[in-house]
MIFIKOL-494220 format. One record per residue: z, y, x negated of N, C-alpha, C in turn; residue in three letters. Coordinates in steps of 0.001 Angstrom, whole numbers, padded with zeros to 6 digits, always signed. Layout:
# residues N
ZYXZYXZYXAla
...
END
This chain:
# residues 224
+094498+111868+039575+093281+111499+038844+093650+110551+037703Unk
+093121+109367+037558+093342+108215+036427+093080+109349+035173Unk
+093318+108486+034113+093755+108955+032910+092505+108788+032027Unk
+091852+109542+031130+090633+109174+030326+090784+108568+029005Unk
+090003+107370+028773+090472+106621+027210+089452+107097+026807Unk
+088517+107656+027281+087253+107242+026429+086656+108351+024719Unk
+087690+108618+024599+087815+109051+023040+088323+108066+022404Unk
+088897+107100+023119+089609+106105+022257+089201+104764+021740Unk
+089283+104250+020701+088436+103287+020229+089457+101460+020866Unk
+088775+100960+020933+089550+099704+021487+090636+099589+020567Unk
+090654+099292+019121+092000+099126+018512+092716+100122+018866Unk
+092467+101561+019166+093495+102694+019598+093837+102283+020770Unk
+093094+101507+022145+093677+101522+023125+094780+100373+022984Unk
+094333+099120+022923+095309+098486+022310+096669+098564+021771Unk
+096472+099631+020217+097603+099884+020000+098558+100829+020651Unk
+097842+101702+021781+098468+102051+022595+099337+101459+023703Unk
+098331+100663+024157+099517+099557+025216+100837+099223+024709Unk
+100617+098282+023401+101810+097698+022494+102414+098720+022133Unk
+102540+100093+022244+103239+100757+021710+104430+101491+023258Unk
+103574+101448+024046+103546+101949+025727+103514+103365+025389Unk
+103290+103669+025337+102043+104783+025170+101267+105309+026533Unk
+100861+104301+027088+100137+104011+028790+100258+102338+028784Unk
+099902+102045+030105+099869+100843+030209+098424+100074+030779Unk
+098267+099182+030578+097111+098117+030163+096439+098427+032111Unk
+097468+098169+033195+097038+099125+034703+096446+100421+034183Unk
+097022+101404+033732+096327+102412+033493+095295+102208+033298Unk
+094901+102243+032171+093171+101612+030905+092681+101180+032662Unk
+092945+100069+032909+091990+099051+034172+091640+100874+035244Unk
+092461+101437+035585+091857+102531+036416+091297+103056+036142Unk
+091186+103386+035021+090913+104708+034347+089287+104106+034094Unk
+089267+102997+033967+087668+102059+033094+086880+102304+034914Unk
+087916+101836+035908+087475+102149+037011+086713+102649+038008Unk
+087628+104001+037645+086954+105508+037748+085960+105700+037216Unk
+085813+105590+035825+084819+106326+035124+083374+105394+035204Unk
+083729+103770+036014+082228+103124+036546+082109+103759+037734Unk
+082765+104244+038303+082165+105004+040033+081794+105989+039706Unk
+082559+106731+038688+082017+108510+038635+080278+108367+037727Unk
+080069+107297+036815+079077+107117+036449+077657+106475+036506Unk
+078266+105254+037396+077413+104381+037757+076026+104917+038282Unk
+076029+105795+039409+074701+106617+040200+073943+107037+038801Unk
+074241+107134+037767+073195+107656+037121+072696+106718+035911Unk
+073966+105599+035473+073962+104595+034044+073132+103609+034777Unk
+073857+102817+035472+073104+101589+036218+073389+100290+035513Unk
+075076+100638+034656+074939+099271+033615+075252+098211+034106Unk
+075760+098183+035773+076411+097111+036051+075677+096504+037086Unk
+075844+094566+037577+075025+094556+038393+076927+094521+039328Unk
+078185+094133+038754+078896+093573+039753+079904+093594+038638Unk
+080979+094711+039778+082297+095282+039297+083245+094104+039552Unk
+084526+094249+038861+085250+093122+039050+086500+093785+039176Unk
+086841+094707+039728+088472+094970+040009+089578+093992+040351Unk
+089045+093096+040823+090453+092707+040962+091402+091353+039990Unk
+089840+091088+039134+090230+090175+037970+090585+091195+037019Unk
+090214+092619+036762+090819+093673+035872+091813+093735+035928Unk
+092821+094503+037076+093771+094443+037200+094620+093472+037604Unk
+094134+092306+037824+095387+091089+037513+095520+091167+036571Unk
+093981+091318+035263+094671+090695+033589+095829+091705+033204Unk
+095674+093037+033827+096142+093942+033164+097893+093947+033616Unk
+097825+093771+034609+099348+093217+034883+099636+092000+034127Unk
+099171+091387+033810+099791+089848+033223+100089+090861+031448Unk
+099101+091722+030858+099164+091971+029997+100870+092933+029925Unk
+100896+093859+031424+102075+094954+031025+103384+094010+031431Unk
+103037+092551+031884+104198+091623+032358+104693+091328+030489Unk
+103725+090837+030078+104452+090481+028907+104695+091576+028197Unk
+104314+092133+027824+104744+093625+027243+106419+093720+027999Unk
+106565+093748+028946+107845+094473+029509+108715+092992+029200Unk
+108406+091624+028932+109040+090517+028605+109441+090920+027274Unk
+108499+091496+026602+109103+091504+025302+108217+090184+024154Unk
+107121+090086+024762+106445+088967+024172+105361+089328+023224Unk
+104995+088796+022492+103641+089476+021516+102340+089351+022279Unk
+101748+091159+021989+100741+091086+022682+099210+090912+021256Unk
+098496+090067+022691+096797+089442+022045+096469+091250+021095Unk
+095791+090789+020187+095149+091766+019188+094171+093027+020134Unk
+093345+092483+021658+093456+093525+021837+093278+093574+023391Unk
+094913+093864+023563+095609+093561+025011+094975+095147+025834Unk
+094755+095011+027078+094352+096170+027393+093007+097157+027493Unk
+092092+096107+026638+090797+096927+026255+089437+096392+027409Unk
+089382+097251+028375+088003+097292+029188+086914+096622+028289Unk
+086526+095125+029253+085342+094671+028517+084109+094559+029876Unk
+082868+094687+028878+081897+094505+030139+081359+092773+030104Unk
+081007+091992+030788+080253+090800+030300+078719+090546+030831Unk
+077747+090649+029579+076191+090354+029908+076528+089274+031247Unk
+075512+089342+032615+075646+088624+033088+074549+087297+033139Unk
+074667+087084+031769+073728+085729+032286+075080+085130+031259Unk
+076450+084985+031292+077563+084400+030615+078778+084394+031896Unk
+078869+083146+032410+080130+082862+032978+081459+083304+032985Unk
+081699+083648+034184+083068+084067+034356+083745+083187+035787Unk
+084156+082919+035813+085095+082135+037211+085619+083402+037648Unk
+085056+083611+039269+085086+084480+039967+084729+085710+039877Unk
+083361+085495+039368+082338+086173+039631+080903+085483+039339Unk
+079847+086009+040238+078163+085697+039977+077712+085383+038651Unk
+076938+084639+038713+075922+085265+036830+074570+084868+037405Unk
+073588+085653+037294+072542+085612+037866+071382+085965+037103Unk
+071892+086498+035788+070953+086106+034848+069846+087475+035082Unk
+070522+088640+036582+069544+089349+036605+068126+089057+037462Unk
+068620+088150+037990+067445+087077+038800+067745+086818+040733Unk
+066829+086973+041311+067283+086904+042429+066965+085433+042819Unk
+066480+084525+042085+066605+082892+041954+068412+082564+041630Unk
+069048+083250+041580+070401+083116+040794+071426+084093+041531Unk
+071041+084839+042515+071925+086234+043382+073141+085462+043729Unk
+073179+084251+044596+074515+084037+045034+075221+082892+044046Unk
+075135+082645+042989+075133+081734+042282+076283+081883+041837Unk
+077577+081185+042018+079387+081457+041570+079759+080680+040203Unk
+079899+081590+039088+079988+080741+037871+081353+079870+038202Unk
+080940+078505+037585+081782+077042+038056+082566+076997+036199Unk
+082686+077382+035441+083386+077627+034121+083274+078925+034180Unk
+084240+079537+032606+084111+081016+032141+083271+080420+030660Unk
+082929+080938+030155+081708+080900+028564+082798+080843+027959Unk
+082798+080200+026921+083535+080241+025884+083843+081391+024783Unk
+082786+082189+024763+082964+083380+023789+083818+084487+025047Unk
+083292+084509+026480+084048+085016+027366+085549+085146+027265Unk
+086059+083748+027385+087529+083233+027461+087963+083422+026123Unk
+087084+083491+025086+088029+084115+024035+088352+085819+024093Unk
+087772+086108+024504+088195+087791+024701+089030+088292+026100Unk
+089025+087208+026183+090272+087278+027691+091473+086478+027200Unk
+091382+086100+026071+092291+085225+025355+092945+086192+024571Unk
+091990+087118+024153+092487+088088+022972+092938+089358+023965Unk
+093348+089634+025245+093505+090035+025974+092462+091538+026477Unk
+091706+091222+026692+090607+092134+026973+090347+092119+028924Unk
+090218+093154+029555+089960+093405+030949+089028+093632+031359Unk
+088464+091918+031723+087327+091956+032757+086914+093313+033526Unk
+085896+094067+032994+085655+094426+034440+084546+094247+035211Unk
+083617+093575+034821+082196+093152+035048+081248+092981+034651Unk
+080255+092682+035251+079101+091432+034576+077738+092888+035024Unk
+077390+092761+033302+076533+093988+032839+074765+093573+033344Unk
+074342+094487+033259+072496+094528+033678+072282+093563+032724Unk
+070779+093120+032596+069789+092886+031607+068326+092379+032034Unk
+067573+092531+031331+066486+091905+031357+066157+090555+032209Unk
+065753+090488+033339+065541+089117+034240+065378+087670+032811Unk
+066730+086918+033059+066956+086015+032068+066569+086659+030912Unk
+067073+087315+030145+067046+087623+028818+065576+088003+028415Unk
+064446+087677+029321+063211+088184+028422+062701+089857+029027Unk
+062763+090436+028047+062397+092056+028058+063227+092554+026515Unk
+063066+093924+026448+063909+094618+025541+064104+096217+026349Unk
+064012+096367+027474+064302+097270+027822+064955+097637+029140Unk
+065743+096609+029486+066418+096304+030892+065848+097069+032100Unk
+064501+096999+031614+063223+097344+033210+063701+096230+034101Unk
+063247+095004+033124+062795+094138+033876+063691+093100+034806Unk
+064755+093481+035040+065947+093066+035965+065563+093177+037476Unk
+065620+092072+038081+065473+091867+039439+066390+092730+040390Unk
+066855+093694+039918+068036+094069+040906+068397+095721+040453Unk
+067636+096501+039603+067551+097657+038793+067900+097472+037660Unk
+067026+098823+037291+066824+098965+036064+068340+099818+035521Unk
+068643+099659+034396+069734+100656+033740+069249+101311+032561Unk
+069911+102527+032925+069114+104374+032160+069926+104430+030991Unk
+069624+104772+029882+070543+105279+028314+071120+106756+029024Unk
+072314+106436+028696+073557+107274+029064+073035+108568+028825Unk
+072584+108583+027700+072401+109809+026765+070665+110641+027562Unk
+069951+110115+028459+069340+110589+029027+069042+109681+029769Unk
+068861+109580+031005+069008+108647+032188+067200+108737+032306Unk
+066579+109566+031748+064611+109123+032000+064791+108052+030752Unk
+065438+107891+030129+065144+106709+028854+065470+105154+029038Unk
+065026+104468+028328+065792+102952+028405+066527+102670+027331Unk
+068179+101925+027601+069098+101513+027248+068665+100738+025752Unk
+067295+100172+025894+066863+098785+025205+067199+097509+026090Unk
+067174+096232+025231+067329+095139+025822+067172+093862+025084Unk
+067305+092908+025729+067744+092707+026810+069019+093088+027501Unk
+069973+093022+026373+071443+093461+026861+071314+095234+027060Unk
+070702+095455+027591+070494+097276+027992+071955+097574+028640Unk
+072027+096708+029591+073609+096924+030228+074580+096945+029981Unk
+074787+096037+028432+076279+095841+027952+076142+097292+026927Unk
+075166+097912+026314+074769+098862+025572+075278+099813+026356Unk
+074793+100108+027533+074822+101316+028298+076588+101306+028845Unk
+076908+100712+028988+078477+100212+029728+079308+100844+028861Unk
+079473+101035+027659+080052+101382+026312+079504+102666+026374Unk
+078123+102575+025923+077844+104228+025752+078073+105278+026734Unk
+078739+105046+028235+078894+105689+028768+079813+106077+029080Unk
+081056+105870+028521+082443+105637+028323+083166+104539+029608Unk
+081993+103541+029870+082645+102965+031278+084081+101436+030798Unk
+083374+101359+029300+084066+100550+028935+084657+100186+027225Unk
+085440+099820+026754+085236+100411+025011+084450+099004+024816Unk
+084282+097926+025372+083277+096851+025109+082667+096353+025557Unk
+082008+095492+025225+081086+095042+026087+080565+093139+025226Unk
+080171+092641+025847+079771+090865+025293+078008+091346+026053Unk
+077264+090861+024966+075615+090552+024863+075093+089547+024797Unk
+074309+089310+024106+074082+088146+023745+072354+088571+023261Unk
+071953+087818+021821+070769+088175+020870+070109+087070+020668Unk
+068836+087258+020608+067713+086273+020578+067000+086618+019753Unk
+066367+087546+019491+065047+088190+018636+065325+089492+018797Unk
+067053+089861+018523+066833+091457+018251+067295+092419+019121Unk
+068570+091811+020775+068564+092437+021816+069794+093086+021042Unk
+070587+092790+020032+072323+093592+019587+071389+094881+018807Unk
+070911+094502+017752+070379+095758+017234+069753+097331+017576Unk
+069179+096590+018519+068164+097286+019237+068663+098105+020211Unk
+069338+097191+020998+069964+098081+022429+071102+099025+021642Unk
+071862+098602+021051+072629+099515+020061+072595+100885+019052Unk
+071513+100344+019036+070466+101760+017697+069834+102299+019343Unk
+069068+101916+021046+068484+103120+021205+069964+103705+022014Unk
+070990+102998+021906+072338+104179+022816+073136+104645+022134Unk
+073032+104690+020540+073664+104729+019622+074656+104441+019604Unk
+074669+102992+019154+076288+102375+019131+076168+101309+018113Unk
+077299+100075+017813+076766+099537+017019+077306+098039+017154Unk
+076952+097263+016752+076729+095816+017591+076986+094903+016625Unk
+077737+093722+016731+077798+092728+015892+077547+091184+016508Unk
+076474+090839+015955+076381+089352+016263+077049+087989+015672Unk
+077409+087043+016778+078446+085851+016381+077101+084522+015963Unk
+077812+084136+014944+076783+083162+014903+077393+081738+015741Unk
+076491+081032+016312+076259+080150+017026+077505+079366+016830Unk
+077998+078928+018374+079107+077752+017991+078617+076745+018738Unk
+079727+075886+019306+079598+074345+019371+079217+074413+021073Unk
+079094+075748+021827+078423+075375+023354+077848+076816+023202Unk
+076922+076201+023821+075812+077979+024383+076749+078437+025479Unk
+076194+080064+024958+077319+080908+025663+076317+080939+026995Unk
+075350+080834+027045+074546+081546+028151+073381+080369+028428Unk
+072613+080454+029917+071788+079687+030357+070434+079767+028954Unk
+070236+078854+028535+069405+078935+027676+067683+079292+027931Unk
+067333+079983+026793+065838+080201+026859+065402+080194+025343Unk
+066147+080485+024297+065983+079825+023046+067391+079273+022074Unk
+067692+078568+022872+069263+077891+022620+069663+078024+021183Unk
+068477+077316+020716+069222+077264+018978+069146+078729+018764Unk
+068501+080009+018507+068832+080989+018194+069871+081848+019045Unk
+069571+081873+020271+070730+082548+020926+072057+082617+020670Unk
+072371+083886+020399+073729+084218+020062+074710+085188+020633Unk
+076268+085202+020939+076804+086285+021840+076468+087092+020951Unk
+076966+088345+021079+076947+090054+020456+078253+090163+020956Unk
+078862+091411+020629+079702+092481+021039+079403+093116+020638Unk
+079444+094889+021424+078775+096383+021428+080349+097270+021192Unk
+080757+098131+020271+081481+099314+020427+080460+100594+020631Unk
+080918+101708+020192+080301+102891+020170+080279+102839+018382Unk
+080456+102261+017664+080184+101997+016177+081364+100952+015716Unk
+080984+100464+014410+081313+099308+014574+083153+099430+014087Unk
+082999+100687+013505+084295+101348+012804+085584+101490+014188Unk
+084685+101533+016024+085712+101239+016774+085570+100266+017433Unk
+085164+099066+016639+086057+098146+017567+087102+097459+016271Unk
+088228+096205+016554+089251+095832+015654+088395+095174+014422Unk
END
């Protein structure tokens, strides 16, 4: 049976890897497991990514065993809103105008957390293109608040909310327009920080100039 992090806050998993403690493969199974054992009831994901997980996570325990300095936070299960690019995998925005649609770049706020060594593991629910606040309205299901599966997550990012709160992942990437970090965060109780705007939209636009990524911990005290 894989190993459980999910008491552990991303800087703990992290500093666990760098310490070897477990290894960054481990975390990737273990984030694994706990989306199959949960999924039938969360619904945070539209599309798992195993096998970009565990490549990063080997590249992460390769350098580790080189002896090389590891990214601030090597090892840590991330989820990604899917209306934000990843190379080799969908983004569909939640839309079945968009189902087979193969992101042709990764997002830039993406590739920085794969930079900072974080493990893909997939592209989270939301609201059909970002408009809702309660990840009903997704072309492909709805996703349930962990904490009672008759409730909603919030939204739009309901999925990257729920992904975290369910111990499937210690993070998760959002993205906020009018209120989706706060919100989805306060109804799964977790807590959310928004990036302010850089020099390319992270995501297919619907109010460009305000749109902004997020990242979700379970409070803000665990993530680095």
């Amino acid at each position: 049976m894989a190993q459980s992090f999910d008491s552990l806050t991303a800087a703990q998993i992290a500093a666990g890897v760098a310490a070897g403690d477990f290894t960054a493969t481990e975390v990737a199974q273990a984030s694994l497991a706990a989306i199959e054992a949960r999924e039938g009831g969360v619904q945070a994901f539209l599309q798992v990514s195993p096998e970009l997980a565990l490549e990063a996570a080997a590249r992460v325990d390769a350098d580790r065993a080189a002896g090389k300095p590891l990214p601030p936070l090597a090892g840590v299960p991330l989820a990604i809103k899917d209306n934000m690019n990843l190379v080799g995998t969908r983004t569909t925005c939640a839309s079945r105008m968009l189902e087979d649609y193969q992101s042709v770049y990764t997002a830039t706020c993406v590739q920085r957390m794969l930079d900072a060594g974080c493990l893909p593991m997939g592209k989270a629910n939301m609201d059909e293109f970002a408009f809702g606040s309660s990840t009903e309205s997704s072309a492909f299901h709805r996703t349930n608040n962990p904490w009672d599966t008759e409730r909603v997550p919030g939204g739009s990012s309901g999925g990257s909310a729920a992904a975290v709160a369910a111990g499937e992942v210690a993070l998760s990437l959002g993205s906020d327009t009018g209120g989706s970090r706060p919100q989805a965060a306060s109804v799964c109780g977790g807590g959310g920080v928004r990036w302010c705007p850089g020099a390319r939209t992270p995501a297919p636009p619907s109010a460009s100039r305000r749109r902004c990524a997020a990242w979700w911990a379970l409070s803000p005290r665990m993530a680095p």
